[in-house]
Chimera marker file (.cmm) of the C-alpha trace (Angstrom):
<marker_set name="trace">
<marker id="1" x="-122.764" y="-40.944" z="-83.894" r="1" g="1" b="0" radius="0.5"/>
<marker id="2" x="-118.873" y="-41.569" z="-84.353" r="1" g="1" b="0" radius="0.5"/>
<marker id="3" x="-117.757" y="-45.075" z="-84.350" r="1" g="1" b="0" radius="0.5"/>
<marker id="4" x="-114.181" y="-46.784" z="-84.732" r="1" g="1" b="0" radius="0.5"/>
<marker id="5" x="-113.981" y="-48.129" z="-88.444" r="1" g="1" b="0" radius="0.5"/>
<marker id="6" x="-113.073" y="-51.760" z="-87.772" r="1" g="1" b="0" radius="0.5"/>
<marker id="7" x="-115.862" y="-54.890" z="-87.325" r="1" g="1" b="0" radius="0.5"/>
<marker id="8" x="-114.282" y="-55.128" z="-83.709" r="1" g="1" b="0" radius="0.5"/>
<marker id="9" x="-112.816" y="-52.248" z="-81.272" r="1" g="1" b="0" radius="0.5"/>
<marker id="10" x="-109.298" y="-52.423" z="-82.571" r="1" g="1" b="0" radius="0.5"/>
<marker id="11" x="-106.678" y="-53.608" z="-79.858" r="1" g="1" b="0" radius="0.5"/>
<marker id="12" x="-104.039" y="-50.306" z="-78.797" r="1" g="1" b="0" radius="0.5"/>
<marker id="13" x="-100.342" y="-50.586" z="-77.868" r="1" g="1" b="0" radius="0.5"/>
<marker id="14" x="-101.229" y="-48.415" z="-74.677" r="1" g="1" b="0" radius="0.5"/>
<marker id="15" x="-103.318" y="-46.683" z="-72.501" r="1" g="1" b="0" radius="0.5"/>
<marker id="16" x="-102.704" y="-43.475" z="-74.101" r="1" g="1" b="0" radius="0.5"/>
<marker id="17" x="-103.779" y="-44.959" z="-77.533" r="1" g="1" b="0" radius="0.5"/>
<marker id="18" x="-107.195" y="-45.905" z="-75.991" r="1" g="1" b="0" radius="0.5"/>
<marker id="19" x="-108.585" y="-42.503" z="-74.220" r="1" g="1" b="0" radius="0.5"/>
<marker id="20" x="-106.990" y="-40.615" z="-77.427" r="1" g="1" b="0" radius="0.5"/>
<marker id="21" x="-109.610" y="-43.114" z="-79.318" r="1" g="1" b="0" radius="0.5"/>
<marker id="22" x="-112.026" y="-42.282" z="-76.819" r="1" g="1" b="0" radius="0.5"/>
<marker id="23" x="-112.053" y="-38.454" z="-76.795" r="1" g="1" b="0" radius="0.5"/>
<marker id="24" x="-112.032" y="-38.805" z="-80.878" r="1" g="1" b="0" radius="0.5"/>
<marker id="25" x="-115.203" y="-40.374" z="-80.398" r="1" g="1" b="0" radius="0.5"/>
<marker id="26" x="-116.722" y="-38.334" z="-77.546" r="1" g="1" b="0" radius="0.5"/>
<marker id="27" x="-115.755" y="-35.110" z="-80.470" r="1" g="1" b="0" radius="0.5"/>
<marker id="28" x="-118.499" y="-37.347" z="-82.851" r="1" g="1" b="0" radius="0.5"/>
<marker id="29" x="-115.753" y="-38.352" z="-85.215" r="1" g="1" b="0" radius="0.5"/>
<marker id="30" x="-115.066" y="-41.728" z="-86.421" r="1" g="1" b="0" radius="0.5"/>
<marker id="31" x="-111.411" y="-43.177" z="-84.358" r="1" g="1" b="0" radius="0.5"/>
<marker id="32" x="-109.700" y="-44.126" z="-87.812" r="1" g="1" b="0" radius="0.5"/>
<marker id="33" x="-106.709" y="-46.170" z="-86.234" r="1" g="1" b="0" radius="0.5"/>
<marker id="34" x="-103.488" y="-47.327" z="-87.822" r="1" g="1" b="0" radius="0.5"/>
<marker id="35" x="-104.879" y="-47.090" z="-91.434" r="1" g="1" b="0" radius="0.5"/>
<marker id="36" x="-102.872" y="-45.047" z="-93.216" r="1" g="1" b="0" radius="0.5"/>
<marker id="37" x="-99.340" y="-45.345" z="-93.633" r="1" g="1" b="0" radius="0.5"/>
<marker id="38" x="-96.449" y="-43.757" z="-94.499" r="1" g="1" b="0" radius="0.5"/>
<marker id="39" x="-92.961" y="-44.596" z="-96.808" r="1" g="1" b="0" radius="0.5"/>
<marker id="40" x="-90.112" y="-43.515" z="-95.926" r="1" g="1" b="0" radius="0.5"/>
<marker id="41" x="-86.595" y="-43.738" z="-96.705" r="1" g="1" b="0" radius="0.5"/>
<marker id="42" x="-84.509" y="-44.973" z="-93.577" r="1" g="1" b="0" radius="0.5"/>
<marker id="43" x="-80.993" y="-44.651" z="-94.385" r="1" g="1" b="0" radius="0.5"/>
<marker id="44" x="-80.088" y="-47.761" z="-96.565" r="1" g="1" b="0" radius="0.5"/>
<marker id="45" x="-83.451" y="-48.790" z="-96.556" r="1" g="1" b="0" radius="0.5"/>
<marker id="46" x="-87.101" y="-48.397" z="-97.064" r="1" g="1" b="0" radius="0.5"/>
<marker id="47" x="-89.056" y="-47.863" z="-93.643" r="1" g="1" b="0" radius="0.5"/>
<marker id="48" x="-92.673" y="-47.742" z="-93.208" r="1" g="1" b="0" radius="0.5"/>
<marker id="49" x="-94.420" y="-45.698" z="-90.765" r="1" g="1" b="0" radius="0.5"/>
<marker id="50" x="-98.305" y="-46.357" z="-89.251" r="1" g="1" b="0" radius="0.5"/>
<marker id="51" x="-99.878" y="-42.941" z="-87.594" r="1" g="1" b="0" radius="0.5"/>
<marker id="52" x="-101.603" y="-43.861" z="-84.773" r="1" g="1" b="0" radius="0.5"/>
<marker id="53" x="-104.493" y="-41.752" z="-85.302" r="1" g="1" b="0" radius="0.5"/>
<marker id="54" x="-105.519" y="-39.669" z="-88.758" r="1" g="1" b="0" radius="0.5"/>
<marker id="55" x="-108.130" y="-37.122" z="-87.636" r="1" g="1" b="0" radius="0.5"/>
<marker id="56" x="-110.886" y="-35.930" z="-90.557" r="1" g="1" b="0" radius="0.5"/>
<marker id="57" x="-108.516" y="-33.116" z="-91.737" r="1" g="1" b="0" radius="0.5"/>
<marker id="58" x="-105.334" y="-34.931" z="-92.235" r="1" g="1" b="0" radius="0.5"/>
<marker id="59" x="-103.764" y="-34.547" z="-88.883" r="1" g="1" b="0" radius="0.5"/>
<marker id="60" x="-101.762" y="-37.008" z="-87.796" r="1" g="1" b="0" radius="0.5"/>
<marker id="61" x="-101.760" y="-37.806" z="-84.353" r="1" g="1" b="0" radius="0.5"/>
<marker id="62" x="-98.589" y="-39.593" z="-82.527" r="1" g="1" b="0" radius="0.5"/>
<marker id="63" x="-99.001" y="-41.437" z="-79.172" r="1" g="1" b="0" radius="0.5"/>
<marker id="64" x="-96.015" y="-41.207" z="-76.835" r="1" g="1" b="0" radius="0.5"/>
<marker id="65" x="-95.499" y="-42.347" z="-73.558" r="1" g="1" b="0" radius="0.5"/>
<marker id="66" x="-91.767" y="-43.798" z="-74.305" r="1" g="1" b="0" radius="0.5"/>
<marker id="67" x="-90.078" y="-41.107" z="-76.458" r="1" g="1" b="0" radius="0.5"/>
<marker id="68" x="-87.029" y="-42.775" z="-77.249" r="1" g="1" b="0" radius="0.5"/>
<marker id="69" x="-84.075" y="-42.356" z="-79.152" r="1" g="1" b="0" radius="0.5"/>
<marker id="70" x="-85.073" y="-44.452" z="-82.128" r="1" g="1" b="0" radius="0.5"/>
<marker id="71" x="-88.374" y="-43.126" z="-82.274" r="1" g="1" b="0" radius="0.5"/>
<marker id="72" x="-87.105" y="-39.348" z="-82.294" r="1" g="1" b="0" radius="0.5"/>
<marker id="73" x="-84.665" y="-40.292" z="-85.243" r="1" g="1" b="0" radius="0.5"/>
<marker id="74" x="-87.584" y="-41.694" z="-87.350" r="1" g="1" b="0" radius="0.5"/>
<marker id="75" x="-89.606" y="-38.963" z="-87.004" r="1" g="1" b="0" radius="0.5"/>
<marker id="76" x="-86.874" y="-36.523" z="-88.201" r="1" g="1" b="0" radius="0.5"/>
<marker id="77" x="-86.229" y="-38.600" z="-90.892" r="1" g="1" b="0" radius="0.5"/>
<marker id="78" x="-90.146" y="-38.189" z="-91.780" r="1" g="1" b="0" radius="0.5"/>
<marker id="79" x="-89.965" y="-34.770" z="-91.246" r="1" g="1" b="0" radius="0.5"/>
<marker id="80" x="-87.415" y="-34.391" z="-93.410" r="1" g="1" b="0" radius="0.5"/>
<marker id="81" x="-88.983" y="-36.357" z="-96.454" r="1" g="1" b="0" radius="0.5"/>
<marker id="82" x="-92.057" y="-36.000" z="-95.741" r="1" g="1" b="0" radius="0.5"/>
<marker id="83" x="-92.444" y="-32.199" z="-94.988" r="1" g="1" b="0" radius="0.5"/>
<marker id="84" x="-95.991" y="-31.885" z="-96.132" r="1" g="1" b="0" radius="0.5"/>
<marker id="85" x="-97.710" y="-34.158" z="-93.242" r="1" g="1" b="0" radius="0.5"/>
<marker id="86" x="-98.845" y="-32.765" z="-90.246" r="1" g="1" b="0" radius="0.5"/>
<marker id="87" x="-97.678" y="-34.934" z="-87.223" r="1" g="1" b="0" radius="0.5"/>
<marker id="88" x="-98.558" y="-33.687" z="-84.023" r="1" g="1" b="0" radius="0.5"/>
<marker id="89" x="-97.845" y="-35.690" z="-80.773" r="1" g="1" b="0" radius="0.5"/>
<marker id="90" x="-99.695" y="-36.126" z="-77.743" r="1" g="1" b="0" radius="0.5"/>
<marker id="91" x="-97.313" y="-37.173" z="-74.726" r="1" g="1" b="0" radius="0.5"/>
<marker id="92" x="-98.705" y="-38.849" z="-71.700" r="1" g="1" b="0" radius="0.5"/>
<marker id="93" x="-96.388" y="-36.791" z="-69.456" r="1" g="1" b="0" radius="0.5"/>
<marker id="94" x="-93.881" y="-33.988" z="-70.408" r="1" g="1" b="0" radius="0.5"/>
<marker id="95" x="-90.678" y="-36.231" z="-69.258" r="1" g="1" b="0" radius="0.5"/>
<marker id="96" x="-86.912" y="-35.848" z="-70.070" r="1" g="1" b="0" radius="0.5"/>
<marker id="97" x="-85.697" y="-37.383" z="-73.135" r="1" g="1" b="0" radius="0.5"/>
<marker id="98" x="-83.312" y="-39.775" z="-70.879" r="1" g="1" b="0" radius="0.5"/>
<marker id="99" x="-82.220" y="-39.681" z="-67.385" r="1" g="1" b="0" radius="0.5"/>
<marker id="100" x="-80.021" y="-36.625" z="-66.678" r="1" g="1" b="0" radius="0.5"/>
<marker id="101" x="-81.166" y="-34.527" z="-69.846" r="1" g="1" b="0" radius="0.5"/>
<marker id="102" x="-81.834" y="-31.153" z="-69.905" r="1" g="1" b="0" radius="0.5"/>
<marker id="103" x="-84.001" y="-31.597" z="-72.320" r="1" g="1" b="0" radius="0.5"/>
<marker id="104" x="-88.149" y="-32.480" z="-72.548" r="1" g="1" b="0" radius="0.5"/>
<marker id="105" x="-90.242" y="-33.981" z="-74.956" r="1" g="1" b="0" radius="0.5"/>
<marker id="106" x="-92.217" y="-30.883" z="-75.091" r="1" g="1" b="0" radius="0.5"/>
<marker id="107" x="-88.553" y="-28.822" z="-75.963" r="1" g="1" b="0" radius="0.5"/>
<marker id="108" x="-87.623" y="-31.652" z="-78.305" r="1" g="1" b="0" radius="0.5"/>
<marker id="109" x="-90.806" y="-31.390" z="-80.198" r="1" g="1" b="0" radius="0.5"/>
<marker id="110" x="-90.656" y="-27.261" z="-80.669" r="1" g="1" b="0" radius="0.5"/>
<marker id="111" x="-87.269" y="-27.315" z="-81.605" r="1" g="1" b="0" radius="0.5"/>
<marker id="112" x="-88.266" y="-29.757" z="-84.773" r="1" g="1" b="0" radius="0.5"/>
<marker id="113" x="-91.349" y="-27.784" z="-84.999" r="1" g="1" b="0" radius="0.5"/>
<marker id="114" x="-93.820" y="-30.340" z="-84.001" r="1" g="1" b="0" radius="0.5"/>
<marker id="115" x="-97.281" y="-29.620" z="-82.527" r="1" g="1" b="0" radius="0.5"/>
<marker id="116" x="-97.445" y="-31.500" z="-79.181" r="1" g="1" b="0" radius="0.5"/>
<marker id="117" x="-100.109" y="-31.807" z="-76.772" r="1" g="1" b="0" radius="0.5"/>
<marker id="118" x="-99.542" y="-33.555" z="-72.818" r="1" g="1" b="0" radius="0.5"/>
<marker id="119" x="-102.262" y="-35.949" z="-72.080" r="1" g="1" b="0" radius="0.5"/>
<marker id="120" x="-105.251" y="-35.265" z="-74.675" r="1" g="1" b="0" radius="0.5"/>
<marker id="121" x="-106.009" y="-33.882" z="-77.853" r="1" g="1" b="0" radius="0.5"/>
<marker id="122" x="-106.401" y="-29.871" z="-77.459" r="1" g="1" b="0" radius="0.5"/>
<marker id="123" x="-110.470" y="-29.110" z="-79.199" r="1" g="1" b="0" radius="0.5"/>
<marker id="124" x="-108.704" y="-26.517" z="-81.485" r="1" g="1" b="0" radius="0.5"/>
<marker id="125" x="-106.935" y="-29.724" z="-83.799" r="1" g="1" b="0" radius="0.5"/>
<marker id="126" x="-110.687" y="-31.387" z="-84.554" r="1" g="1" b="0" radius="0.5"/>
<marker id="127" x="-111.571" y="-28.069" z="-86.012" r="1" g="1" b="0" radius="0.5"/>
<marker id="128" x="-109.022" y="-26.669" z="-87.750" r="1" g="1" b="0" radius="0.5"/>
<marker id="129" x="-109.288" y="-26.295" z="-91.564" r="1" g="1" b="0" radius="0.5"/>
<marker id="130" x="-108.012" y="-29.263" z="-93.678" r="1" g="1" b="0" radius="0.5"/>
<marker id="131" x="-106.766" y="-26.524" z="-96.226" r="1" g="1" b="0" radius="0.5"/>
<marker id="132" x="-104.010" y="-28.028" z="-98.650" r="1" g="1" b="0" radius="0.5"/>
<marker id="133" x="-102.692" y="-30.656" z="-95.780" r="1" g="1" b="0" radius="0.5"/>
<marker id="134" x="-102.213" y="-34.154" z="-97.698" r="1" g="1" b="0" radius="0.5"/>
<marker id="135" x="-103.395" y="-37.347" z="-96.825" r="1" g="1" b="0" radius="0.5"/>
<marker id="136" x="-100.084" y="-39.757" z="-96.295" r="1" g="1" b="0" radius="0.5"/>
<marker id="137" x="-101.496" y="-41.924" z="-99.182" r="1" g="1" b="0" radius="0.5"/>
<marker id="138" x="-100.870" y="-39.381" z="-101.786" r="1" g="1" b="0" radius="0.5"/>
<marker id="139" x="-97.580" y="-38.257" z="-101.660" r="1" g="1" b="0" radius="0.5"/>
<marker id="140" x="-95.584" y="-40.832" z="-103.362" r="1" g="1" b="0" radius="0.5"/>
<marker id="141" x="-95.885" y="-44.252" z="-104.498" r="1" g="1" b="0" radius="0.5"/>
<marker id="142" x="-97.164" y="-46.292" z="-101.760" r="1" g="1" b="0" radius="0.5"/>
<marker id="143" x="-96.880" y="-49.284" z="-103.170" r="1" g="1" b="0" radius="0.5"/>
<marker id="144" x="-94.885" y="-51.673" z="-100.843" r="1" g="1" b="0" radius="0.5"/>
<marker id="145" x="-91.509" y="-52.731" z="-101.934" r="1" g="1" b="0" radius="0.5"/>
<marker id="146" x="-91.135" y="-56.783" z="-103.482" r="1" g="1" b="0" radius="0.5"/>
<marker id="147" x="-89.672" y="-58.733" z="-100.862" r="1" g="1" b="0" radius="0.5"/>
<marker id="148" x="-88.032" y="-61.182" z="-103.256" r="1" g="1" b="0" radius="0.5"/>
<marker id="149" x="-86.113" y="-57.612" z="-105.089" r="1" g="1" b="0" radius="0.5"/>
<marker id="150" x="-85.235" y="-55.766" z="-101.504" r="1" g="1" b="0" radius="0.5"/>
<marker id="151" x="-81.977" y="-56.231" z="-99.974" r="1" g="1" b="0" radius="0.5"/>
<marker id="152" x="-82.518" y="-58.006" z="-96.138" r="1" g="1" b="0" radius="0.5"/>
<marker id="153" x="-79.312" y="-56.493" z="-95.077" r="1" g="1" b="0" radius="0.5"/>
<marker id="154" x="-77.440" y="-53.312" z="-95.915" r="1" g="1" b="0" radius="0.5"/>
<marker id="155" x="-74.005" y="-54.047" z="-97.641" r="1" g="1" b="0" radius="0.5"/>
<marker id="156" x="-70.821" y="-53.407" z="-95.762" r="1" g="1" b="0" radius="0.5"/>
<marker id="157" x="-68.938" y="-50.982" z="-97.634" r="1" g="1" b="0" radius="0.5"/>
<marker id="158" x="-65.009" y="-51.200" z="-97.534" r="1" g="1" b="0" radius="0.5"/>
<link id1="1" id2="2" r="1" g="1" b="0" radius="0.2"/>
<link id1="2" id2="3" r="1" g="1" b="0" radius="0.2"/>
<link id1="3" id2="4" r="1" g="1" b="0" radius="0.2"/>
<link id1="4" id2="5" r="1" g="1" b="0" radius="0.2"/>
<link id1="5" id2="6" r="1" g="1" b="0" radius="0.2"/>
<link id1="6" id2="7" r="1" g="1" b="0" radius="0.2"/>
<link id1="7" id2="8" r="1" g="1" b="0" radius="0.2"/>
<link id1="8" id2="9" r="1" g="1" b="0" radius="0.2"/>
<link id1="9" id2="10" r="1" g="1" b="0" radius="0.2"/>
<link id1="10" id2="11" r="1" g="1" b="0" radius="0.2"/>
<link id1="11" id2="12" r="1" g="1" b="0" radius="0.2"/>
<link id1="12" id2="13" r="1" g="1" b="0" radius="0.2"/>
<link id1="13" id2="14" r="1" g="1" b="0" radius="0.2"/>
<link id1="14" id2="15" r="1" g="1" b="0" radius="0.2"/>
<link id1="15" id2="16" r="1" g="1" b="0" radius="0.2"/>
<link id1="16" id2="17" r="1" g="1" b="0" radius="0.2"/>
<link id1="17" id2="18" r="1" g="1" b="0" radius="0.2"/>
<link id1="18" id2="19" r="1" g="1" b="0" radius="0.2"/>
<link id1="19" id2="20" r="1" g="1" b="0" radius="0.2"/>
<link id1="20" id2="21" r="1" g="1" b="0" radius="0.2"/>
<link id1="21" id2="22" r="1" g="1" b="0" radius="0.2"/>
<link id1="22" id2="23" r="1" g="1" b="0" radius="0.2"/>
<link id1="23" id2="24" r="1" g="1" b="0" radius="0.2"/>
<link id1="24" id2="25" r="1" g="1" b="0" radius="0.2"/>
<link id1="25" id2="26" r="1" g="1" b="0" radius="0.2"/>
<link id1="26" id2="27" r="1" g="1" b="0" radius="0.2"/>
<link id1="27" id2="28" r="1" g="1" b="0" radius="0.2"/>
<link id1="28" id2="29" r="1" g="1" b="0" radius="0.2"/>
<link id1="29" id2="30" r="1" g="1" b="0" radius="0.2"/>
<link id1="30" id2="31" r="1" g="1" b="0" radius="0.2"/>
<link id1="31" id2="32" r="1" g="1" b="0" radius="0.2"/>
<link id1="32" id2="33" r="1" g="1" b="0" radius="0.2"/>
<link id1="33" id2="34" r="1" g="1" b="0" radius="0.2"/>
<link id1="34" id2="35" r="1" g="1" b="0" radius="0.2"/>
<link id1="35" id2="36" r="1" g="1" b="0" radius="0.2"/>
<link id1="36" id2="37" r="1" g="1" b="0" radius="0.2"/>
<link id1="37" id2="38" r="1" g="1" b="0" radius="0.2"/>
<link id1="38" id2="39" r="1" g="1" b="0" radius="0.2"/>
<link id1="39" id2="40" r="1" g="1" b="0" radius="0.2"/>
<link id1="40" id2="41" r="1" g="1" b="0" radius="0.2"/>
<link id1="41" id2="42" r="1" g="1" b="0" radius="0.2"/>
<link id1="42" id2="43" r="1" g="1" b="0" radius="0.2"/>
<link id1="43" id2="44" r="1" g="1" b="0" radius="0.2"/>
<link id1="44" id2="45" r="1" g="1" b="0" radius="0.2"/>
<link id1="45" id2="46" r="1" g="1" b="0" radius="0.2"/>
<link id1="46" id2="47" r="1" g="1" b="0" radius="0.2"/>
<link id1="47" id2="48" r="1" g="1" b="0" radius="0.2"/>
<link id1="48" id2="49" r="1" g="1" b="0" radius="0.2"/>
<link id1="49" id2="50" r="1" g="1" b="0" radius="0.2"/>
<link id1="50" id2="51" r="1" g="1" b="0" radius="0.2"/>
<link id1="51" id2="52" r="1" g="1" b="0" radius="0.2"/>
<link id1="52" id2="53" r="1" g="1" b="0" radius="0.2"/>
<link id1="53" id2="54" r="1" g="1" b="0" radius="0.2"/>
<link id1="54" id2="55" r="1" g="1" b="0" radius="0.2"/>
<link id1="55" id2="56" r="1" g="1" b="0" radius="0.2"/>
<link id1="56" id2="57" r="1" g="1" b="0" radius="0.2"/>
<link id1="57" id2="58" r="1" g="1" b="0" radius="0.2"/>
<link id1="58" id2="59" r="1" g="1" b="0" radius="0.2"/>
<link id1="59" id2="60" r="1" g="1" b="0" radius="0.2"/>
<link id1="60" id2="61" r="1" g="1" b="0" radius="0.2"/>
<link id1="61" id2="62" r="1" g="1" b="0" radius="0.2"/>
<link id1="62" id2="63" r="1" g="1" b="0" radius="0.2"/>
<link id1="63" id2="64" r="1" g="1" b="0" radius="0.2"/>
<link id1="64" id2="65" r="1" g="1" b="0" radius="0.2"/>
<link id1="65" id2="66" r="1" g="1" b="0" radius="0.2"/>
<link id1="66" id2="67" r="1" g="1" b="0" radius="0.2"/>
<link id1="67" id2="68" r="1" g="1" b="0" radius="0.2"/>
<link id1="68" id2="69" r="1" g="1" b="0" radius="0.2"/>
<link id1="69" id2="70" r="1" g="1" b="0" radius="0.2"/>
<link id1="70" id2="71" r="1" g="1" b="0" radius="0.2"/>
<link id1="71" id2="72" r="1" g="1" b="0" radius="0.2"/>
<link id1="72" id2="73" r="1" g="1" b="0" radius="0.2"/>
<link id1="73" id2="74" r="1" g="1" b="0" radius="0.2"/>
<link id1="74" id2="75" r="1" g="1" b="0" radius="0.2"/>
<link id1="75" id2="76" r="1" g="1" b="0" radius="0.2"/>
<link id1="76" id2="77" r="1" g="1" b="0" radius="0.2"/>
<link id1="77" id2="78" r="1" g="1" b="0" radius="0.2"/>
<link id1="78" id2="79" r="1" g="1" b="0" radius="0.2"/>
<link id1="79" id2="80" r="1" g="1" b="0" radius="0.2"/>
<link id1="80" id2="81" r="1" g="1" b="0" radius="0.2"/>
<link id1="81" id2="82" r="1" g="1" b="0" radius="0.2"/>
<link id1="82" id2="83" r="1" g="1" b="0" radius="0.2"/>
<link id1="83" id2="84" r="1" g="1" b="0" radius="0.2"/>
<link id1="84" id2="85" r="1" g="1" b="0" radius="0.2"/>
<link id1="85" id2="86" r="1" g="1" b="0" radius="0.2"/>
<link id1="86" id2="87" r="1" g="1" b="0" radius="0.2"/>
<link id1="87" id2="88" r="1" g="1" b="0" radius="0.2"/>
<link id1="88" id2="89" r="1" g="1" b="0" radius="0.2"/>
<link id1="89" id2="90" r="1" g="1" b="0" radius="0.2"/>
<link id1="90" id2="91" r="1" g="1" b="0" radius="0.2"/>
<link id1="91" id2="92" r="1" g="1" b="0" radius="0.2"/>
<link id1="92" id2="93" r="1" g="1" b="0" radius="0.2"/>
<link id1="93" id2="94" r="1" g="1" b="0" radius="0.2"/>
<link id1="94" id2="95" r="1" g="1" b="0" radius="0.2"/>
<link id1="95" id2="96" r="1" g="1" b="0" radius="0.2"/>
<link id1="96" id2="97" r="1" g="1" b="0" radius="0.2"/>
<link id1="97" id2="98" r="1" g="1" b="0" radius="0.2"/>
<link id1="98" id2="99" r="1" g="1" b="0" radius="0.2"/>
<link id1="99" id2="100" r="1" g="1" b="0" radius="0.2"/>
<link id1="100" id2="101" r="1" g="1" b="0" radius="0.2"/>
<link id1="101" id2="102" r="1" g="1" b="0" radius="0.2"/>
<link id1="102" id2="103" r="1" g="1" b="0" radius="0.2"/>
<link id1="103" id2="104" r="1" g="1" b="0" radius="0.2"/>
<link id1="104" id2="105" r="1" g="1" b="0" radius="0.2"/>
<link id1="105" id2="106" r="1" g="1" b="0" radius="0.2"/>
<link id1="106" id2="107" r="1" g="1" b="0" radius="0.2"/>
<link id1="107" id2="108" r="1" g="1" b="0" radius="0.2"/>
<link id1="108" id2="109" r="1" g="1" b="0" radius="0.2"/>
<link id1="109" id2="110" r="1" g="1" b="0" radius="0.2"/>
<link id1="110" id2="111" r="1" g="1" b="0" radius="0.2"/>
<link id1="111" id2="112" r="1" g="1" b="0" radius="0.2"/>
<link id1="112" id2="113" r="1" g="1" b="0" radius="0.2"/>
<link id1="113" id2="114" r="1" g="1" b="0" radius="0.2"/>
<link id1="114" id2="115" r="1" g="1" b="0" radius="0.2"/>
<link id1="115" id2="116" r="1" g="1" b="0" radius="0.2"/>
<link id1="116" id2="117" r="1" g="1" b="0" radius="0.2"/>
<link id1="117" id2="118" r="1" g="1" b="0" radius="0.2"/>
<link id1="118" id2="119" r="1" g="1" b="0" radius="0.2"/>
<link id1="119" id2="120" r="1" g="1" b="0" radius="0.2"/>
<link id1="120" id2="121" r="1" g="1" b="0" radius="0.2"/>
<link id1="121" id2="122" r="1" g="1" b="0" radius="0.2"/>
<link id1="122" id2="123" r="1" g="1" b="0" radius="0.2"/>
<link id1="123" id2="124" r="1" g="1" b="0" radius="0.2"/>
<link id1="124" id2="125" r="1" g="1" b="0" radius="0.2"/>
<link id1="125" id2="126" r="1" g="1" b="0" radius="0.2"/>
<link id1="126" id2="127" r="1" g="1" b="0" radius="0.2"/>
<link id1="127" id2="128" r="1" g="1" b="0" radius="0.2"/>
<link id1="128" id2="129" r="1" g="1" b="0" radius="0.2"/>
<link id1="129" id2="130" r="1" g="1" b="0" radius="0.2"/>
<link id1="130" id2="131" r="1" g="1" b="0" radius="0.2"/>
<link id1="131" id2="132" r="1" g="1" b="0" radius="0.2"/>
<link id1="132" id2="133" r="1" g="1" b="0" radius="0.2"/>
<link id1="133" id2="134" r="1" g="1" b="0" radius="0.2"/>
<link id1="134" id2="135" r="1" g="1" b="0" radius="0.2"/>
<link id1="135" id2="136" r="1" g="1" b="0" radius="0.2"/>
<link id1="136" id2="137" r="1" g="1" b="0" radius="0.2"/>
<link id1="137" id2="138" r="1" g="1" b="0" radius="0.2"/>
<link id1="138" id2="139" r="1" g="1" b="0" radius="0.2"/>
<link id1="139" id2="140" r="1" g="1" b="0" radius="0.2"/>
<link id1="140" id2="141" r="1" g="1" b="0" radius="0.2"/>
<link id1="141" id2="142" r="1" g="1" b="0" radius="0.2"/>
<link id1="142" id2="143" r="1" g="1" b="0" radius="0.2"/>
<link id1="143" id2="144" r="1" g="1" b="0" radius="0.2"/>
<link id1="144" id2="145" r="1" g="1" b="0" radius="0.2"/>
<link id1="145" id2="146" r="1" g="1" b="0" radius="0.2"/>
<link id1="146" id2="147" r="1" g="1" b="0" radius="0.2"/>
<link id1="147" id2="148" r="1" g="1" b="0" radius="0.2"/>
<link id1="148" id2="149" r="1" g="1" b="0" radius="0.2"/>
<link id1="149" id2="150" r="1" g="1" b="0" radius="0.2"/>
<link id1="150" id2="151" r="1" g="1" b="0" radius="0.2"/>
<link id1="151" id2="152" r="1" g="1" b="0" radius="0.2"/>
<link id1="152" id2="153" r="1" g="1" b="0" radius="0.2"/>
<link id1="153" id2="154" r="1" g="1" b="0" radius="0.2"/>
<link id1="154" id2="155" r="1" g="1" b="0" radius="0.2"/>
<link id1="155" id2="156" r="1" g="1" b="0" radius="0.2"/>
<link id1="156" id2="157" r="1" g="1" b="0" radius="0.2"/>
<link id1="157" id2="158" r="1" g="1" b="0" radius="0.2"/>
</marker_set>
């Protein structure tokens, strides 16, 4: 029987979070939640990144209800250093990016060339193949940065 791999049921950010956690388990698979994460490079800086959920074959499932602005940049930014992973989101509705836009998640996410679900995990992503998809831990040097030797704020440049 699947269980979530934590001494406790792990407390979600939403909703959404929680009945994606459920239907992981109700597949038989163990909910692995916010364990992993990812480096990346935010301009300036160094950003890190936690998946929501990292299914069995290294597919990394995103939780949107709120698909902001800020949120869309970071995960281009990912995308873009990180081309390897396999982020996928699953929105709770299919709403416009911001009042008046002709644009929807679901249109922003094909145009980057994310997989996107509305509501739930589709069956076919527990099954596929994990073929040669990486786990976020071994792509580069995870180790997280000194605090005493990282800059707090970017310089101003003149």
């Amino acid at each position: 029987m699947a269980r979530i791999r934590h001494a406790v049921r792990p407390r979600f950010k939403s909703g959404l979070e929680e009945q994606i956690a459920d239907q992981i388990e109700a597949a038989g698979l163990d909910v692995v939640y916010e364990r992993s994460r990812v480096y990346y490079m935010y301009p300036a800086r160094r950003a890190e990144y936690r998946p929501d959920f990292m299914l069995p074959n290294n597919i990394i499932i995103e939780t949107k209800g709120i698909f902001d602005a800020a949120d869309r940049q970071k995960h281009l930014l990912i995308k873009r250093q990180c081309p390897e992973l396999d982020i996928r989101f699953v929105f709770q509705r299919d709403n416009w990016l911001y009042k008046g836009s002709p644009t929807r998640y679901s249109q922003w996410a094909e145009k980057f060339g994310f997989k996107y679900s509305v509501g739930k995990i589709p069956e076919s992503w527990f099954t596929e193949s994990k073929g040669d998809r990486p786990h976020p831990g071994d792509l580069w040097d995870q180790v997280k940065p000194d605090s005493r030797t990282v800059r707090k704020r970017n310089p101003v440049l003149i």
